[in-house]
C-alpha positions, -999 to +999 in steps of 0.1 A: +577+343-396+613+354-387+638+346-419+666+369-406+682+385-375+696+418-389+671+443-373+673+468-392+645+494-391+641+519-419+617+545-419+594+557-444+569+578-451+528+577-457+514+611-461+518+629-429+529+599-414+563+579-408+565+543-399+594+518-393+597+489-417+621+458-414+630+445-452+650+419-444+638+399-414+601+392-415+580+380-446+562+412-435+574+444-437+557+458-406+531+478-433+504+469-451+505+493-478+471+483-495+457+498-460+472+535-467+439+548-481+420+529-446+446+551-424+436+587-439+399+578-437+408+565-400+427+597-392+394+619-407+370+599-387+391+603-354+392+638-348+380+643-304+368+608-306+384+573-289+400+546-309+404+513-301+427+495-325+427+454-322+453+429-340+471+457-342+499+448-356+526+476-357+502+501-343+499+521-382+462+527-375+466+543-339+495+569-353+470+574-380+442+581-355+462+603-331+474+619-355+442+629-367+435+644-329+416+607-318+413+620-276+424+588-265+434+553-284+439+518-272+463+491-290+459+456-284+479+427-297+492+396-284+529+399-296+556+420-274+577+420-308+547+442-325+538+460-295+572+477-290+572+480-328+540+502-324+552+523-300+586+530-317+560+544-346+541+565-323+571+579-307+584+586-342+557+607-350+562+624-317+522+618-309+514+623-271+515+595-248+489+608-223+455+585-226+469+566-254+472+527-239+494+498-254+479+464-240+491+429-242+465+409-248+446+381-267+415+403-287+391+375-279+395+380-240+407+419-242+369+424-255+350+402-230+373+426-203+360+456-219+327+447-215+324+438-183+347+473-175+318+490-194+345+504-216+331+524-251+350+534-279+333+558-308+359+538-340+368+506-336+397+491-356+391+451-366+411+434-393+423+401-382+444+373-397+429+347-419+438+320-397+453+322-364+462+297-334+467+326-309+434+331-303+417+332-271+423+302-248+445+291-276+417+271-302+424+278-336+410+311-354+396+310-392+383+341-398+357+330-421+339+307-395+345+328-366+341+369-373+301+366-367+308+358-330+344+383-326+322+413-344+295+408-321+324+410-293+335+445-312+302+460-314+293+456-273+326+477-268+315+502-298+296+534-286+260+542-297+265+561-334+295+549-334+316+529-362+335+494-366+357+491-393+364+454-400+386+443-427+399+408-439+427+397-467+412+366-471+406+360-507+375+337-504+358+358-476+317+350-471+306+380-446+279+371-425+264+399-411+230+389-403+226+387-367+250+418-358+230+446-335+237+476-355+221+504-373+237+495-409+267+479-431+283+496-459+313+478-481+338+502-488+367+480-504+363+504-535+374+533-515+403+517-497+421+494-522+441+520-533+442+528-569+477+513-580+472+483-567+459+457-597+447+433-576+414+454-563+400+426-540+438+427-519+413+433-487+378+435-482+365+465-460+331+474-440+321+503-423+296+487-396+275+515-377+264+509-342 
């Protein structure tokens, strides 16, 4: 939600990274700092491998994985406004742009696309908002009653040993991961809440290996 007009970007800085924040026009910044600790282990995970980054917001987990040598990334959100956003951040880091794709798009139908392209990616990015009414052919999105059927999407497009990493903020998450074709789940909120913040269930996090 928009509260100003000034556009005003300031950069700062994340380890070996540098991102552009707005503080005065958007409830949200631009960056989720509870996610730092998620971006290094994306950038390790990353190195020679494709990325595919969805809801992705200001693009701070595709800088994170180029930057850690990913061989090719793609970025999907629905917004224009976050889309240029994320690749002011990658051009800020001065990443290369060849095989590294920006795309406009819905997740919902950007994954059923893939699939029928036969498109693979070795990590796969999901952390979607709680609650959403841009979502799909435009029905609403609760990310408690619909993440079975959108991780199943993920996992067609995710390559064999391969890893999704879903994440949700929503404080009164029930995962159901019962039905989801893959080889094992492993919660890792402990690793990625990072250690300052007091509240230690700010996100919940899953490494889900195809």
């Amino acid at each position: 939600e928009r509260e100003k007009n000034e556009d005003q970007l300031h950069e700062v800085r994340e380890g070996d990274l540098k991102f552009l924040v707005n503080l005065e026009d958007y409830i949200d910044t631009g960056l989720f700092s509870d996610h730092r600790e998620t971006r290094k282990m994306v950038q390790d995970l990353t190195h020679e491998r494709s990325f595919l980054n969805l809801f992705a917001y200001t693009g701070s987990f595709t800088c994170a994985a180029v930057l850690g040598g990913a061989r090719q990334s793609t970025t999907v959100d629905l917004s224009n406004t976050y889309l240029a956003w994320a690749e002011k951040n990658f051009a800020l880091n001065e990443l290369p742009n060849r095989n590294h794709e920006f795309v406009k798009s819905d997740c919902l139908d950007y994954l059923h696309k893939a699939k029928a392209d036969g498109r693979k990616w070795d990590i796969g990015l999901l952390d979607p908002p709680s609650f959403s009414t841009r979502f799909g052919t435009g029905r609403k999105f609760d990310v408690v009653r619909d993440h079975p059927e959108m991780l199943k999407l993920a996992l067609n497009v995710i390559s064999k040993n391969g890893i999704l990493i879903f994440s949700t903020n929503h404080q009164r998450f029930v995962p159901n991961f019962d039905d989801l074709k893959c080889s094992d789940v492993d919660e890792i909120t402990a690793q990625t809440v990072p250690v300052d913040y007091r509240n230690k269930q700010i996100h919940r996090c899953w490494k889900i290996y195809r």
